[in-house]
N, C-alpha and C positions, 0 to 999 in steps of 0.2 A: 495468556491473553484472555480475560472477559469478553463473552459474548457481548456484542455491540447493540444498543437498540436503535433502532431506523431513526432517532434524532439526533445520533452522531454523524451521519451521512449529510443529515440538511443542517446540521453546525459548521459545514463543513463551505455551503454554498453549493451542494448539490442540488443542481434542477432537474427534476425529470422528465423527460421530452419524449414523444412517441414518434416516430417515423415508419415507411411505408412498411418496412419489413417488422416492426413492433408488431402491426395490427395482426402478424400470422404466425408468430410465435407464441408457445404456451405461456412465457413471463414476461410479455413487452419489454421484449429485450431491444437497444437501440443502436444500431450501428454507425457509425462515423468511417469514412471510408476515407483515408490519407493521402493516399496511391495505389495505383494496379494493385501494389504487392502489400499492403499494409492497410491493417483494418482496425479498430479499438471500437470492441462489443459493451458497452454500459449497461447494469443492470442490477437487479436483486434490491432491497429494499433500502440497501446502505451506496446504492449507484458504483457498485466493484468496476471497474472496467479492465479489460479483460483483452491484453493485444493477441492480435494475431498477424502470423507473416508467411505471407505465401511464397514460398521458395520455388525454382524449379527444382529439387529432390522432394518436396512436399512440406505439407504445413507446420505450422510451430505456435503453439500457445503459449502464452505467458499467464500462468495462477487459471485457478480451477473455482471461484470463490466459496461459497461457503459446504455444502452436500452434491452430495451425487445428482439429485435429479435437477438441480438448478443450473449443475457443470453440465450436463446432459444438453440442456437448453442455451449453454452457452454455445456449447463443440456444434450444434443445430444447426444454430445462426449463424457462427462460419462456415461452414460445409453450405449452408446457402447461401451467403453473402460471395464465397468465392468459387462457387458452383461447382466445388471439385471436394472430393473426400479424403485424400490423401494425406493422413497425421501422423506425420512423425516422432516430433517430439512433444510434452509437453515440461516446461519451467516452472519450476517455483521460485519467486523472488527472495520468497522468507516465508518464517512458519507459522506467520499468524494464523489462527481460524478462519477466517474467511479469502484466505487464498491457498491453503492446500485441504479445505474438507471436501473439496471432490473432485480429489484426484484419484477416487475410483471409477471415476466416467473417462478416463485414459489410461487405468489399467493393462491397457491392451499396448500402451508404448515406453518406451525409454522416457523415465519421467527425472530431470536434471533438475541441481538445487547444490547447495553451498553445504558443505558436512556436518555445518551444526544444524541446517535443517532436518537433513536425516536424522541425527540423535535427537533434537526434540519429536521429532515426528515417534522412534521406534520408543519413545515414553510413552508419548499419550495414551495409549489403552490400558496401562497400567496405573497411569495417576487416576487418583482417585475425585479429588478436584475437578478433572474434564469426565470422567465417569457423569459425578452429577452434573454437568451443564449438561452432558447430554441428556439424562433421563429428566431434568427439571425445567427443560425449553418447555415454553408453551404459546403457543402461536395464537391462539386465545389472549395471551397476556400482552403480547408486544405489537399486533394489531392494536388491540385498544388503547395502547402508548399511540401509536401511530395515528389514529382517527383522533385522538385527544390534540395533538401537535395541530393537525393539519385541521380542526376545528375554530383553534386559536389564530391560528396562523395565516392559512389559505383555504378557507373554507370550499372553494369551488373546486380545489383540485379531489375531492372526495368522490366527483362523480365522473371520473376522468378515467380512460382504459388504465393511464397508469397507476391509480390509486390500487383498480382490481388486481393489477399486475402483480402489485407488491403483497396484496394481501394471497397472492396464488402463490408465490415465493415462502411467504411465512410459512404456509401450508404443509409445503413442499419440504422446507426446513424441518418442522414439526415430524413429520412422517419418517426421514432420515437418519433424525437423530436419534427417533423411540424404536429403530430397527437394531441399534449396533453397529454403527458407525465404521466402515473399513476404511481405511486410511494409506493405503501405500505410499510411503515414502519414496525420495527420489532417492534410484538405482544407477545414478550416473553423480555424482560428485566432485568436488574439485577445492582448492584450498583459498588459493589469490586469484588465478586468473583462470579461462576457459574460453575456447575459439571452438564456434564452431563452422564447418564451410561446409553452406551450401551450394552450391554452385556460382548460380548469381547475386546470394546472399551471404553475407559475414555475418553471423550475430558473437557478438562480444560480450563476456560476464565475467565482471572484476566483482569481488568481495570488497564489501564498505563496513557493515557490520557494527553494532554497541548502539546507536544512535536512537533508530527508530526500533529494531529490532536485533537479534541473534544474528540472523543470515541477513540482515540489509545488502541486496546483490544490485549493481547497476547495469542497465542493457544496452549494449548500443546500437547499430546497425550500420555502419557506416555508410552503405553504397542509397542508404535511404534521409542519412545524416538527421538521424533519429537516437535518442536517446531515451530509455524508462527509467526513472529515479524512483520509482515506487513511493514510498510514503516519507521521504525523505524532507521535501518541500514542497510549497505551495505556493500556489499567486497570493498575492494579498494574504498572505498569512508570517505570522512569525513563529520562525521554524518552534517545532516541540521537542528534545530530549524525551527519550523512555524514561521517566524515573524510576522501572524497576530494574533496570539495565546497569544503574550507575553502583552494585556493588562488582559485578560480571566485567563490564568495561575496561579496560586499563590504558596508561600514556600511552600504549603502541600503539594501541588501536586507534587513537584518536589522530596520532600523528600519521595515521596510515588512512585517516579520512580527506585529508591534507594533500597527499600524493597522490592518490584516487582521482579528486577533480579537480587539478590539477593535470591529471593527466587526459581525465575528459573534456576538461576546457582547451587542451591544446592540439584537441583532433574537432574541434568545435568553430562554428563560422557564426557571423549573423543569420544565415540561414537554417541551422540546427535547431529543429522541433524536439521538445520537452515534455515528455508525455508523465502523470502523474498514475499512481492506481487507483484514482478516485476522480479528482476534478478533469472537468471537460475542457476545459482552455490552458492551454497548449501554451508554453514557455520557451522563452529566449536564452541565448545564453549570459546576459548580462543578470538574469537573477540567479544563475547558476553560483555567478561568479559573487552576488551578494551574499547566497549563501555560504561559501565558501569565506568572505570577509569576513561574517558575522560570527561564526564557527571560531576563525584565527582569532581573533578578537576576545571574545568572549575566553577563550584558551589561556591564553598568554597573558589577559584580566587576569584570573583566576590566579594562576600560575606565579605572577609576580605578588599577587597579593598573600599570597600562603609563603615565597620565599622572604618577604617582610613579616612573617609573623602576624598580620590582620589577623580579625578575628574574622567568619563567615558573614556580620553584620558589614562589618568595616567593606570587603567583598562585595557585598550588594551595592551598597552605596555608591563603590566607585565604579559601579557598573550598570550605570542608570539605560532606560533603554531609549532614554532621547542622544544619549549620544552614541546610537546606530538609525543612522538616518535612513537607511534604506527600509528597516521597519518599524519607522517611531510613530509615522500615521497607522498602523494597523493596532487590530484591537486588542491588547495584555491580556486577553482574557480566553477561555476556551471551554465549550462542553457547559456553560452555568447550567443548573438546574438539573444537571446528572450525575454519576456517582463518577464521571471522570472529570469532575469539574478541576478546573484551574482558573484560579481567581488572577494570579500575578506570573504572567508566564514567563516575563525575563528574571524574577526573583527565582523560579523551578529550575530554569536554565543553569544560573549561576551557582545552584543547591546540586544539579546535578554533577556538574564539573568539579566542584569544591569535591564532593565524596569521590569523584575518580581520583582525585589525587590525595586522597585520605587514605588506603589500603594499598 
């Protein structure tokens, strides 16, 4: 996974908002408070958000996002936000860079994650590839991406706490990464499923995996009827395939995306909150359930078109994205103007699936 620059976060419709507890944290970090027990910290230059749940055995983080000292400033702002210190665990949902680089600011706890997290995790100091992203970050360079966007874009937000916030965050990144980066992987592991009880908390983690990432892990909570999909979907967006996943991926696994929500749909109510690792507005379960169409769908497209012999064009064609109504108003397009651009996103979709079923 490429280091993300701060215009992937506002490609994304991330708004950054300050609230009372921003103005006393060192990275105007923002809190959203759900219930007593449940909190979603936003923050860092790409808006990470960052759950937390307060248990009666103690607290629980979900993703650490990008360095230690920014994770630092996460674990902060819960510890004050639920006025108590008590961390038990901390999750990783998956092993993107910006939600396990600082998982050395929880070093001190049992830190859970899905087993391909840990093996990408005990890589990385070896690859040579996140070697240089580490020593070639420069915080210099991606501020001034940052101030160039937001000169075009929203010029006002430049004299704004949050603009400082982010450029204290880049900073912060900058210094982390030119240290040597320590990374502990998660020490608590699991394959398909994993329960854990807290007393008057359930937190639930089923493995999804190939889609958006390696470890794609979904959370539930039921006594809160909550659910984190991580980067799986979004409002107003048409979902994205990883296209560097689609040699890694195979039919099980996709068929095992299938049963997963399916399975979370059917512990799901109209009342069940949708929490993503990025956007602030909070989902239903009827876009669960689109996703989940659009997913079948686009599968079984594919699928029937390779058992007819089609050619990958023939495939596209018959898989236009106007006839998926739940996302034919939203925009085919994703990231323009960066090095993850995607011009035709249900044409990448269709390209993805076709190659899982090519190997």
């Amino acid at each position: 996974m490429k280091l993300k620059s701060p215009l992937i976060g506002l490609a994304l419709g991330a708004v950054l908002t300050i609230n009372s507890l921003a103005a006393v944290n060192e990275f105007g970090l923002d809190v959203l408070r759900l219930s007593p027990r449940v909190a979603v910290v936003y923050g860092d230059p790409w808006n990470n958000a960052i759950l937390a749940l307060a248990s009666s055995k103690g607290l629980v983080v979900v993703d650490s996002s990008w360095s230690k000292s920014v994770a630092l400033g996460f674990r902060e702002a819960v510890a004050t936000e639920f006025k108590r210190n008590d961390f038990i665990y901390l999750i990783n949902s998956h092993e993107h860079d910006d939600h396990i680089g600082g998982n050395a600011a929880y070093a001190d706890l049992p830190i859970i994650g899905h087993e391909s997290v840990r093996r990408a995790m005990l890589g990385m100091p070896a690859d040579p590839k996140k070697q240089a992203r580490w020593h070639d970050f420069s915080a210099t360079r991606e501020i001034a991406k940052m101030h160039d966007y937001y000169c075009k874009n929203s010029p006002a937000f430049l004299a704004t706490p949050g603009y400082a916030a982010a450029v204290k965050c880049f900073e912060a990144i900058d210094r982390d990464f030119h240290a040597a980066p320590d990374l502990p992987p998660p020490n608590i592991t699991f394959d398909r499923h994993l329960t854990l009880n807290l007393g008057d908390l359930t937190i639930r983690l089923v493995y999804f995996g190939g889609f958006h990432s390696l470890g794609d892990t979904i959370i539930s909570v039921p006594e809160e009827n909550l659910v984190m999909v991580g980067q799986l979907f979004f409002p107003q967006r048409i979902p994205i395939a990883s296209g560097s996943l689609a040699d890694t991926t195979t039919p099980a696994m996709v068929d095992n995306w299938f049963a997963v929500l399916r399975e979370v749909l059917a512990d799901a109510d109209e009342h069940t909150r949708f929490v993503t690792c990025s956007q602030r507005e909070l989902m239903h379960k009827g876009q669960c359930e689109q996703f989940l169409g659009y997913l079948e769908k686009m599968w079984h497209g594919v699928q029937r078109a390779k058992a007819e012999g089609q050619t990958l064009e023939q495939a596209r064609a018959a898989l236009p994205l106007k006839d998926f109504p739940a996302y034919a108003q939203f925009p085919n397009d994703s990231f323009l103007g960066t090095e993850w651009e995607i011009r035709d996103l249900q044409q990448h979709n269709v390209d993805f699936f076709w190659k899982v079923l090519s190997h």
